[in-house]
Each structure stands twice: as C-alpha cells, then as structure tokens.
C-alpha positions in Angstrom: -4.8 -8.0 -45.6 -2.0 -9.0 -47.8 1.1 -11.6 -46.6 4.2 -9.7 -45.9 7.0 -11.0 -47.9 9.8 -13.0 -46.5 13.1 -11.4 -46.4 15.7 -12.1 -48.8 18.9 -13.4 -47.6 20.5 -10.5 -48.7 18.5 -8.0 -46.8 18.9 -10.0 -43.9 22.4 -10.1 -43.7 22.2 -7.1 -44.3 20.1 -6.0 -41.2 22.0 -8.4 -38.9 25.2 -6.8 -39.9 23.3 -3.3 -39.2 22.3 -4.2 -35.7 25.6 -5.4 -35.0 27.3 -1.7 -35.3 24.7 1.0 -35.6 26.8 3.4 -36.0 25.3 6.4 -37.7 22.3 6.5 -35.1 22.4 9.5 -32.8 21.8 9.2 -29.1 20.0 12.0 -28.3 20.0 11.2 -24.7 23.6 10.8 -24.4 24.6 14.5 -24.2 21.7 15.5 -21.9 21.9 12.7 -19.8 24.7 14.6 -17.8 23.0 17.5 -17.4 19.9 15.6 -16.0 21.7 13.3 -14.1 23.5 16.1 -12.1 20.9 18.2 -11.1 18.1 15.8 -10.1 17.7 12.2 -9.0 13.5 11.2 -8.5 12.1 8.5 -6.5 9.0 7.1 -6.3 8.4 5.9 -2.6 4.5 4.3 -3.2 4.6 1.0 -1.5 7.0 2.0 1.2 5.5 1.5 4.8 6.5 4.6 7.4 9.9 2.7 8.5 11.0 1.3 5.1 10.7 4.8 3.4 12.4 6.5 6.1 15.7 3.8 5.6 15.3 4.3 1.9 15.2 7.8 2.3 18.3 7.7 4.2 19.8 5.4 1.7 19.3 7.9 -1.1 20.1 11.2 0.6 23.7 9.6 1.0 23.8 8.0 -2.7 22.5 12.1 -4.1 25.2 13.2 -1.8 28.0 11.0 -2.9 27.3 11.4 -6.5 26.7 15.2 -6.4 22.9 15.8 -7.0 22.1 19.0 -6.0 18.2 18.1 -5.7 16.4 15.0 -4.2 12.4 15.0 -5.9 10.8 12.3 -3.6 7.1 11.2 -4.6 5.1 10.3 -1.8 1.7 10.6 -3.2 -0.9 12.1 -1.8 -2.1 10.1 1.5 -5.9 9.6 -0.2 -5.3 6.3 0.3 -3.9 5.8 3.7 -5.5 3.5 5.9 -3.8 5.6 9.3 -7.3 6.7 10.2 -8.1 3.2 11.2 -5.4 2.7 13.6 -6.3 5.0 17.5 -2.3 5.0 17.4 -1.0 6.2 14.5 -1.5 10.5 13.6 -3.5 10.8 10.5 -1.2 12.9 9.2 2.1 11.4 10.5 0.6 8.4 9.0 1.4 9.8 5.7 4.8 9.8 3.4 4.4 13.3 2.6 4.1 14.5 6.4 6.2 11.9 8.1 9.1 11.7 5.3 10.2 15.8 6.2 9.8 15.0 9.8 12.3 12.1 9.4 15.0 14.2 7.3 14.9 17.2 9.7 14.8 15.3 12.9 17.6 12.8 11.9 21.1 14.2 12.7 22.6 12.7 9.8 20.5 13.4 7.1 19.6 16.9 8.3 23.1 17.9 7.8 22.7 17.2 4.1 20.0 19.4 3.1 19.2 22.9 2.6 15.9 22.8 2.7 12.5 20.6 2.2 9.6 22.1 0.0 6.6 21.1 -1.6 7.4 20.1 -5.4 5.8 22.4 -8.2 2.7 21.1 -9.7 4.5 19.8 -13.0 6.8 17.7 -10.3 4.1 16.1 -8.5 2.4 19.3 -6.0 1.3 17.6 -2.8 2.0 14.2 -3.8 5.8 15.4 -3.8 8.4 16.7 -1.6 11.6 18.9 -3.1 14.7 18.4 -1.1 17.6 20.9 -2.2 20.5 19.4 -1.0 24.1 20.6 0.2 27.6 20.5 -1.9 29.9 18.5 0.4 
C-alpha cells in the first residue's frame, strides 16, 4: 500500500474555503423534509417502563397535536421480552407497551380527545411491534 500524498497548501485552502460555503450542494432532504414532517412523527418507546411510556406518550400526543401531525407511529416492540409473567400482579398482556399503551390513550380523558383512532401499524411500519395512532386537526 502506497503513502498518500500530503496536500499542497493550495488545495487546502482550497478545501477549507469550500467547507466554509458549500454552496452548490443540494439538500435533498430539505424539500421533503416538510412533507415528512407533517404527516408523521415516530417514536421508539423500548426502554420505557408501563408509567414512563404512558407520560411520554402523553407528552407526545400534545407535541403531534400542537405541531399538526396528523399521525402518531409509536414502536413498542413486540412484548417477547417482557418479564410480566414473573410478577402474580401484573396482566401478562397489560404488562406489555403494545397492549397497555392503547388502553392508556383511550382511557385517558385528555389524550382520547385527540385521536381518531389506534391501529396496528402495517408490517413495513413495524406490524405488532407498533401501534398507528391517527390523530385529530384541532
């Protein structure tokens, strides 16, 4: 393998002044980062015990609400690795994001008034392991 060789100073003024105004590169993103951005907003709630994804949840309904989102794609995963079976107390099911998360939204007065409906996400957006929340234009 041969030894690159060492910039000139030239060509490195030359790149310095080039990183300073790129000007003639295209954002690609820029122009369909608004129609993303409006349709959409995905978050990922692995980690999240049953209490702190419910206030998250919350959280986010009212930020998608407030910035005009007209869906909510919340991934829960799956439950496979739920430990609620070991606890007498807790439901095995209502152990789990993807159960307890819906139950939250539709029994909460404020958050239910800010949705149309909860569904299971498509299999490109996550099947089981998400949860589709189509939300109201207020």
């Amino acid at each position: 393998m041969s030894k690159k060789k060492d910039l000139s100073q030239i060509d490195k003024k030359t790149w310095e002044d080039y990183i300073k105004d790129p000007s003639d590169i295209y954002d690609k993103d820029k122009n369909n980062q608004k129609i993303i951005r409006k349709e959409r907003f995905k978050f990922d709630l692995h980690g999240f015990t049953l209490d702190e994804a419910n206030k998250k949840v919350k959280e986010i309904l009212f930020f998608c609400i407030k910035n005009k989102f007209k869906e909510l794609l919340l991934i829960t995963g799956k439950g496979l690795h739920s430990t609620s079976y070991k606890d007498a107390y807790i439901s095995k099911d209502f152990g789990k994001l993807k159960y307890s998360v819906p139950e939250f939204i539709r029994s909460d007065f404020e958050t239910n008034k800010l949705i149309v409906s909860i569904n299971k996400a498509k299999e490109k957006d996550g099947g089981d392991g998400a949860i589709l929340i189509k939300l109201k234009n207020l």
